[in-house]
C-alpha positions in Angstrom: 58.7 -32.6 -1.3 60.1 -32.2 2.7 56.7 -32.1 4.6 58.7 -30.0 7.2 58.9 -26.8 4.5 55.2 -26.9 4.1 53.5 -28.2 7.7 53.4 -25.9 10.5 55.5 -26.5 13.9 53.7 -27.9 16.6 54.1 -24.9 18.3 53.3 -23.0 15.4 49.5 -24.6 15.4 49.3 -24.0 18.9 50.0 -20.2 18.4 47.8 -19.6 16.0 44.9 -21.9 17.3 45.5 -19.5 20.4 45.0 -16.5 18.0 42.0 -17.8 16.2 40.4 -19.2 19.3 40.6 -15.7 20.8 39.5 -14.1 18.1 36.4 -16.3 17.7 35.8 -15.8 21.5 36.0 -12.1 21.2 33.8 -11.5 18.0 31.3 -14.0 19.7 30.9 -12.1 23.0 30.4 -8.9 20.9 28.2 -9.6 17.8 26.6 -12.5 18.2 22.5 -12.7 19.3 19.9 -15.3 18.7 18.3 -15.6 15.2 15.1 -14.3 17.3 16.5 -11.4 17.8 18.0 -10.9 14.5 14.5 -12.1 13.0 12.7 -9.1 15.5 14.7 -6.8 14.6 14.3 -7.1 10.7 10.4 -6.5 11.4 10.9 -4.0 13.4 13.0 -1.9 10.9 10.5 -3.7 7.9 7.8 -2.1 9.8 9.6 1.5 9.9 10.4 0.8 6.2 6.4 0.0 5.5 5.4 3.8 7.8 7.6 5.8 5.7 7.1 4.6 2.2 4.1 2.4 2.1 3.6 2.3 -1.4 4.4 -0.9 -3.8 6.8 0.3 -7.1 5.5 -2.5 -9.4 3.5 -1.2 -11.9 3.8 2.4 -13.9 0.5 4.6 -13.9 0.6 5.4 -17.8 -2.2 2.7 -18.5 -4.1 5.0 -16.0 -4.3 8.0 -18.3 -3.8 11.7 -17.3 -3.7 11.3 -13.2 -3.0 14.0 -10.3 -0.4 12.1 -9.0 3.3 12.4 -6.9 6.3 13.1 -10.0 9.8 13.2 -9.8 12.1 14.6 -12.2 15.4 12.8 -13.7 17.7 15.3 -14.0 20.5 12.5 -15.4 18.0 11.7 -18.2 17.0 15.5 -19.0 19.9 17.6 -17.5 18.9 21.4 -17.1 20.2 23.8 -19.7 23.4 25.6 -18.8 21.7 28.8 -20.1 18.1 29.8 -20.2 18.5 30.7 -24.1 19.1 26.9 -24.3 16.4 24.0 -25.6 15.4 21.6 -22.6 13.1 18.3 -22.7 11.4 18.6 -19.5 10.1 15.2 -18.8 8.4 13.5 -15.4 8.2 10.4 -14.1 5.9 8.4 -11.5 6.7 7.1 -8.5 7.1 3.3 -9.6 9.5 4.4 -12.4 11.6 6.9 -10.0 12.7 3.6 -8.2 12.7 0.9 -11.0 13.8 2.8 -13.8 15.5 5.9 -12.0 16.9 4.4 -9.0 20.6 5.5 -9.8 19.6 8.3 -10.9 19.7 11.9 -9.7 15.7 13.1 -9.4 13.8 16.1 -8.4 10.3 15.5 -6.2 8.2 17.5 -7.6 5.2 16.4 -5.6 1.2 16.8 -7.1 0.9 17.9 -10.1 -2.5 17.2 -12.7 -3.7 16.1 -15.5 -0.2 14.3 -15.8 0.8 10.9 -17.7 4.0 9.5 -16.8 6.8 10.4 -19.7 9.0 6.9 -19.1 9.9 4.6 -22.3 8.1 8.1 -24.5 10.6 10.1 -26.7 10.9 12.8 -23.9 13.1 10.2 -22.0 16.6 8.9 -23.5 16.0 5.7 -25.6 18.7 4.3 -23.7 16.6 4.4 -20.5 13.3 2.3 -21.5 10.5 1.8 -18.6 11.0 -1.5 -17.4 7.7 -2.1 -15.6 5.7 -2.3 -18.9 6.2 -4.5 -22.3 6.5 -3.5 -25.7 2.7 -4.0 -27.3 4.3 -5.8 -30.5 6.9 -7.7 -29.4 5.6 -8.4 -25.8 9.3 -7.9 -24.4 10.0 -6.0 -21.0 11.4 -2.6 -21.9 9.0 0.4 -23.7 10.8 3.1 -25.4 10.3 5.7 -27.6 6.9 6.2 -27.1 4.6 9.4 -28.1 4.1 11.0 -24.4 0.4 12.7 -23.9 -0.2 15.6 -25.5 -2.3 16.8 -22.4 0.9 17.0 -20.1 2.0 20.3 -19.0 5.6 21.6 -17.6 7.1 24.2 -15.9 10.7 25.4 -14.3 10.2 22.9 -11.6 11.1 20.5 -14.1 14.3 22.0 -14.1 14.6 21.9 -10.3 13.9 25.8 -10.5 10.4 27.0 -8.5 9.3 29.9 -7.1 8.9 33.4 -8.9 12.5 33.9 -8.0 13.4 30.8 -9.9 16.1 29.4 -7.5 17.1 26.0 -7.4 16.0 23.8 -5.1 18.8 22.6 -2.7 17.2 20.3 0.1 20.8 20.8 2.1 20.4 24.3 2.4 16.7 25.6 1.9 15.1 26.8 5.1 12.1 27.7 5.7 8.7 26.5 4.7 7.8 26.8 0.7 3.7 26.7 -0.6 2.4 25.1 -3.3 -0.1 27.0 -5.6 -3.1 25.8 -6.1 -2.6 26.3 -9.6 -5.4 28.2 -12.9 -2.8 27.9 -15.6 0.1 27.0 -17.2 3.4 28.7 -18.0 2.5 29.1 -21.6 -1.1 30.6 -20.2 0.2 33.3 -17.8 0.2 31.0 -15.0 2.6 29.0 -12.3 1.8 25.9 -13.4 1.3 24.7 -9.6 4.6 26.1 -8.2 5.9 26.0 -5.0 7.0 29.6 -3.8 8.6 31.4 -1.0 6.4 33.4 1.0 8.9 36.5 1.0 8.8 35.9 -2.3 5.4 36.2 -2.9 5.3 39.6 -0.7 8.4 41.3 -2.8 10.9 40.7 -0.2 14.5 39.4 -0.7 15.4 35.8 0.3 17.6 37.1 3.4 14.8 39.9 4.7 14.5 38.3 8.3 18.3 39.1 9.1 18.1 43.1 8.6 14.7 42.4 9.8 16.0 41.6 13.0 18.5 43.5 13.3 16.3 46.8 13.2 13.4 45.2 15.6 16.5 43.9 18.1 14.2 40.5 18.1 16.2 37.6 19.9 15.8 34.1 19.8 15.9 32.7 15.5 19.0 33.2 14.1 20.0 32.5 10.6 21.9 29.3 11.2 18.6 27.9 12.5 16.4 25.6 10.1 13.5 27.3 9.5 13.4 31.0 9.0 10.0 33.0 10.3 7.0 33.8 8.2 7.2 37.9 6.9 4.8 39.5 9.2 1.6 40.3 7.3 2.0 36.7 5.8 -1.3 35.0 7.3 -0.6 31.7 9.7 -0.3 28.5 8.0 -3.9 28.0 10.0 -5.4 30.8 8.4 -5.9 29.3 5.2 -6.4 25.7 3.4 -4.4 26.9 -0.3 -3.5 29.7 -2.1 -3.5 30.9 -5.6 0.0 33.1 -6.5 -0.4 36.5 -8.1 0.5 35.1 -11.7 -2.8 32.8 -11.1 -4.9 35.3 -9.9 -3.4 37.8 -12.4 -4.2 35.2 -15.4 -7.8 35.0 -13.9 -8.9 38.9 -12.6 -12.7 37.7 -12.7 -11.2 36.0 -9.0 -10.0 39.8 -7.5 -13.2 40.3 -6.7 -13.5 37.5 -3.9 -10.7 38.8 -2.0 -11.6 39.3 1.5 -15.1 38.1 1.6 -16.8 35.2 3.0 -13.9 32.0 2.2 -11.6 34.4 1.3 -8.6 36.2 3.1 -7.6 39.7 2.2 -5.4 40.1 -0.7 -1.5 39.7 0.0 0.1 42.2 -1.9 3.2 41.3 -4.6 4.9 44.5 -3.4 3.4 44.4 0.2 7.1 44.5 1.6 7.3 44.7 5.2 4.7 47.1 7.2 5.7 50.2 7.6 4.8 52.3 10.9 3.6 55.5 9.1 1.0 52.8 7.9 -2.7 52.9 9.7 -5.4 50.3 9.3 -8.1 52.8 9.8 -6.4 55.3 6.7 -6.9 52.4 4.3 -10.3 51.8 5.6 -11.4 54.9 4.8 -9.9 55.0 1.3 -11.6 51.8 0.4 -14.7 53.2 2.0 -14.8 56.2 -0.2 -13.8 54.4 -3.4 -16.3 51.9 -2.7 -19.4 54.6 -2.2 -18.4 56.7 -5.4 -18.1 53.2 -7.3 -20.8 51.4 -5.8 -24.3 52.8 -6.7 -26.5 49.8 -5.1 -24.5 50.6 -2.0 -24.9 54.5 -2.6 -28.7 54.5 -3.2 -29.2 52.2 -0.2 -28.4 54.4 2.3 -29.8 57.3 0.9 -32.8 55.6 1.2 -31.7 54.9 5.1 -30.7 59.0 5.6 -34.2 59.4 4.4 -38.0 59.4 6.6 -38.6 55.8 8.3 -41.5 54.0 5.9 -43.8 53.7 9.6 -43.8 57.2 9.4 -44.1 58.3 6.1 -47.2 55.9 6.3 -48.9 57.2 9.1 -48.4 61.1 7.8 -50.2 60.0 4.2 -52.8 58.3 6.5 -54.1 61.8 8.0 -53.6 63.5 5.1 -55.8 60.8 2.8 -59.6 62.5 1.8 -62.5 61.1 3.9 -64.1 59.3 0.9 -61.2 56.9 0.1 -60.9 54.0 2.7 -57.5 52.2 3.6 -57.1 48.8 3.1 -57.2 46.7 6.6 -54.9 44.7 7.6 -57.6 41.2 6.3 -57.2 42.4 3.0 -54.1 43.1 2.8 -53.1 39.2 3.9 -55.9 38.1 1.4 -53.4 39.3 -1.4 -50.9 36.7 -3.0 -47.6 37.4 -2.3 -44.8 36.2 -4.9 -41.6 35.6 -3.0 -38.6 37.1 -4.3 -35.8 35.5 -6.3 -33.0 34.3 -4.7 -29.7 36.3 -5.0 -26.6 35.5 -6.8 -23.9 35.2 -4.6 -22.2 37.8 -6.9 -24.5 40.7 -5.9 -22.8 40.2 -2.5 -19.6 40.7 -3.9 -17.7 44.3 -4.0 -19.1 46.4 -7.4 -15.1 46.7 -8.2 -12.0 44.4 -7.3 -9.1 45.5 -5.2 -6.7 47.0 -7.7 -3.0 46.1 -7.9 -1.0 42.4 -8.2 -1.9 40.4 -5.0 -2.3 36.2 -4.0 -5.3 35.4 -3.1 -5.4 32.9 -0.5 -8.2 30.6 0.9 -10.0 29.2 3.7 -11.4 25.2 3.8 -14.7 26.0 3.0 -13.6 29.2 -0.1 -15.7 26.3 -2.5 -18.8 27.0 -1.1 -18.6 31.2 -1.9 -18.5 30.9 -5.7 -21.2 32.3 -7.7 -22.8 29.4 -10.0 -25.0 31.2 -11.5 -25.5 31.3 -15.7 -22.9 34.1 -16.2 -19.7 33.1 -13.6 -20.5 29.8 -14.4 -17.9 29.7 -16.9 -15.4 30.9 -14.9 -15.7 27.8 -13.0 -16.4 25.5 -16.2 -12.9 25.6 -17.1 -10.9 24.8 -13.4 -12.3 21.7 -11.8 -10.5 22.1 -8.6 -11.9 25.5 -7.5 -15.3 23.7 -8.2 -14.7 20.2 -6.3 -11.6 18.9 -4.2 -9.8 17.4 -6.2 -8.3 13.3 -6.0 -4.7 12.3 -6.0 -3.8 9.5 -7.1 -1.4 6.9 -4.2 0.2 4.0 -5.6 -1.3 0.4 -4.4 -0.2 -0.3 -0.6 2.8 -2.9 -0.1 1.6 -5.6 1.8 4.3 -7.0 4.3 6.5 -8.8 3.2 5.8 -8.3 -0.3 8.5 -7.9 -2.5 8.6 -4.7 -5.1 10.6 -5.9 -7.4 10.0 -5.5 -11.2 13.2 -2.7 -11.9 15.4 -3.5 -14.5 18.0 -3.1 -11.3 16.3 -6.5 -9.7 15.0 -3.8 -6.5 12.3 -5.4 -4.5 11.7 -5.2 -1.3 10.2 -2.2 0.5 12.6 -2.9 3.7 15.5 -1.9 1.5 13.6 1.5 0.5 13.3 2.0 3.9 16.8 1.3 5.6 17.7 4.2 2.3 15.1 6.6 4.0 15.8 5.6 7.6 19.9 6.2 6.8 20.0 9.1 4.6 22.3 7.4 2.5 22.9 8.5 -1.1 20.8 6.8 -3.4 22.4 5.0 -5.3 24.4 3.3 -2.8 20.4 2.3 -1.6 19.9 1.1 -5.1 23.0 -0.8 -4.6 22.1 -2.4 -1.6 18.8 -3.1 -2.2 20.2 -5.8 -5.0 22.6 -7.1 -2.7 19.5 -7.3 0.1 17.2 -8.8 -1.9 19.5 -11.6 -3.1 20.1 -12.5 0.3 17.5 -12.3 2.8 15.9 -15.6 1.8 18.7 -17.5 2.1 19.5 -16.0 5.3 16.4 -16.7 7.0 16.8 -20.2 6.1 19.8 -20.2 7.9 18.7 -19.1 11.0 15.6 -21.2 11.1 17.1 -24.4 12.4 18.6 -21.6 15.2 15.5 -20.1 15.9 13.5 -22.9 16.7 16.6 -24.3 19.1 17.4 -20.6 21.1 20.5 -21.2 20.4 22.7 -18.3 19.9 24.6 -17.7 16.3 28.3 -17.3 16.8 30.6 -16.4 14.5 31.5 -19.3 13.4 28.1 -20.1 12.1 28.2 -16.9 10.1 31.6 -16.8 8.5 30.8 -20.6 7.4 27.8 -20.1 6.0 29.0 -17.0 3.4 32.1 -19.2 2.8 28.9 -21.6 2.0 28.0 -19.2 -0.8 31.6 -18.5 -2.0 31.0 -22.0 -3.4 33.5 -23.6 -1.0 32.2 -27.6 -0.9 34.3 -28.5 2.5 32.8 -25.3 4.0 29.6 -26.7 2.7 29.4 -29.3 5.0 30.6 -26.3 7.9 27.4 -24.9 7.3 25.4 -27.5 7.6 26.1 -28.6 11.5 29.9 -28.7 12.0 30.7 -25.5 12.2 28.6 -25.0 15.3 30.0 -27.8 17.2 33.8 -26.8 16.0 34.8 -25.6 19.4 33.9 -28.4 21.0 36.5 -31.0 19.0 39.1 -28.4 19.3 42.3 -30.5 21.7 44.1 -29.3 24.5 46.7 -27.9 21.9 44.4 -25.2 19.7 44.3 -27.8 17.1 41.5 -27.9 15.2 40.3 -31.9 15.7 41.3 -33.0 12.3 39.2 -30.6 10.3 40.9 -29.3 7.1 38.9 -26.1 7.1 41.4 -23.0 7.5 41.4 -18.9 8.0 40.6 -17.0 5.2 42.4 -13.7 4.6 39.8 -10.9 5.3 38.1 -12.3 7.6 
């Protein structure tokens, strides 16, 4: 074979050791920094990561029984119906297996809900989706399907990505505004919301849009509708004002609770067809309406100030004193103190409350302290018995904290480490190019840190010769090999007057 078909001109090499030379020099003065740097600025974003999800993904919470705890869910694994005639599978998942098991998956926060076990690897999920972070009982193998989920588990339309009494779907993108979450005294099945999250127009009868004709007839300035968040509906009390609430379909599923409305703990009721206020509407009309419905309705209250309309007791005591016959002899004031007095039973805190409750569909909503205003006593007792968080806060369950450094892993994906999780967060980039890249991270981090060791000990700077040597390292190149392992550092430094590379075999590589 003619050597001159196949070896470059000597003016050839020089041209494009000019090229590569300049090339080198250029990427170097732009991208390259010490493997201190590098190293600080992986903690730094590692330490942004840990802030915004703190939590380790290693083990599912189903061994932990019926939890209030944070669920997601997998709308690939249980797609909504089309139509609401159709059959659904509603299904949730914890946090561990929204990442391990449903990392590429598209999923629905629904944030706290109770009394909930996780439904991964149980016959509400697919069977082709089994929950990697536990092992099959029998067999001991990774991978649980098909499982019998807890009886005790209760769903709703959030489930469906649908909340609210308006039963919209939730679109992150484009909701505005701020949304509450109900306290929650029932299920869906029972009357109630099932701890829905709800729109405060909503809860107030107005439409979605009310704060643009809203405007328009009060000429306010300043919010428009393009802007994030849209203003609370006056009447609606300040987000201060009170601690939780409890929707109307709550309250309406429990009517023993009208009665608490606007006493001690207790804000006034919030009416479902409040609307807007109108200016033909007085405060001091529907004072007087609930005064005179409470005095016909209210005989304790009646007969109490009959007895104040009626002759002081000083008096009538001093009156039957001169009209008392000269043999009888009034008690003195010794003998009257001589006499045991029994003290008097304490009040129920539901003699305090109105004789009737305020009529009509309403939320109720309360303050911090509305715990401390129920009535224990034998009869509203029972009430109580059968809602454990109007009696005591309530605990939520948080996944174990990630300790730095610590990788996650334990998906069926190979996800591990929390810094990945992070970077997804910090970037807003779809999830399952997070996923994605969390495998490829994870893979490689190790490896690269042993790279830059031998630099960060030195100071010396990484160039990018050092780089592209060492991933042509892990292509599996052997003469590149030996590049990575000190001569690629030095290769400027044997390059001759003419661009030639100094006897080294090593050539460019398209793409890069």
């Amino acid at each position: 074979m003619d050597n001159s078909e196949t070896t470059p001109s000597n003016a050839d090499q020089a041209k494009n050791g000019s090229n590569v030379e300049n090339r080198r020099e250029s990427f170097s003065s732009q991208n390259s920094q010490t493997a201190k740097e590098f190293i600080e600025s992986q903690m730094r974003l590692e330490a942004d990561a840990r802030e915004i999800l703190p939590y380790s993904f290693a083990s599912c919470t189903q061994a932990l029984g019926p939890l209030r705890q944070t669920l997601y869910a997998c709308l690939t694994c249980n797609p909504p119906p089309k139509t609401s005639d159709k059959p659904h599978t509603a299904a949730g998942v914890c946090y561990s297996c929204s990442i391990a098991c449903h990392g590429e998956h598209t999923l629905v926060e629904l944030f706290n809900k109770r009394n909930f076990v996780c439904d991964c690897g149980t016959t509400r999920m697919p069977s082709v989706v089994p929950c990697m972070l536990r092992h099959n009982p029998k067999t001991g193998a990774k991978g649980v399907h098909s499982e019998d989920p807890h009886p005790g588990n209760k769903y709703n339309q959030n489930f469906q990505n649908k909340f609210c009494g308006c039963g919209e779907d939730y679109n992150a993108e484009e909701e505005k505004g701020t949304m509450f979450q109900c306290l929650g005294l029932g299920t869906a099945e029972s009357g109630g919301c099932g701890e829905d999250w709800w729109h405060p127009e909503c809860l107030i009868g107005l439409p979605r849009d009310w704060y643009k004709d809203f405007k328009k007839e009060t000429g306010e300035n300043g919010q428009t509708e393009d802007d994030d968040e849209t203003p609370l509906p006056p009447g609606f009390p300040g987000e201060d004002d009170f601690e939780t609430f409890l929707c109307y379909k709550c309250v309406d599923s429990n009517p023993w609770l009208k009665r608490y409305a606007g006493t001690s703990g207790f804000l006034p009721p919030l009416y479902k067809d409040g609307g807007l206020p109108k200016p033909a509407e007085t405060a001091p009309v529907t004072i007087s309406s609930d005064v005179a419905e409470e005095q016909t309705t209210n005989p304790k209250k009646r007969k109490m100030e009959d007895e104040e309309e009626s002759e002081p007791a000083a008096k009538r005591t001093k009156e039957d004193t001169e009209n008392t016959p000269p043999d009888s002899k009034p008690e003195s004031n010794a003998e009257l103190k001589e006499e045991p007095t029994q003290p008097s039973p304490p009040k129920d805190k539901h003699d305090s409350l109105p004789g009737t409750a305020p009529s009509g569909t309403f939320s109720l909503f309360l303050k911090e302290d509305f715990r401390n205003h129920f009535c224990r006593c034998r009869d509203c007792f029972p009430n109580l018995s059968a809602h454990a968080q109007l009696r005591e806060e309530e605990e939520t369950y948080e996944p174990p904290l990630s300790e730095d450094g610590e990788a996650n892993g334990g998906g069926s994906t190979g996800t591990g480490s929390l810094l990945d999780r992070g970077e997804a967060a910090l970037s807003n980039i779809d999830r399952v190019r997070a996923i994605e890249g969390a495998m490829v991270y994870n893979h490689l981090r190790d490896k690269v840190k042993e790279f830059l060791k031998p630099f960060a000990e030195t100071g010396k700077a990484v160039g990018a010769e050092d780089i592209k040597a060492y991933f042509e390292k892990l292509r599996g190149d052997e003469q590149h090999i030996r590049d990575a392992s000190g001569q690629a550092s030095t290769l400027s430094d044997k390059n001759d007057d003419n661009g030639n590379d100094g006897g080294s075999s090593r050539r460019e590589q398209n793409g890069y």
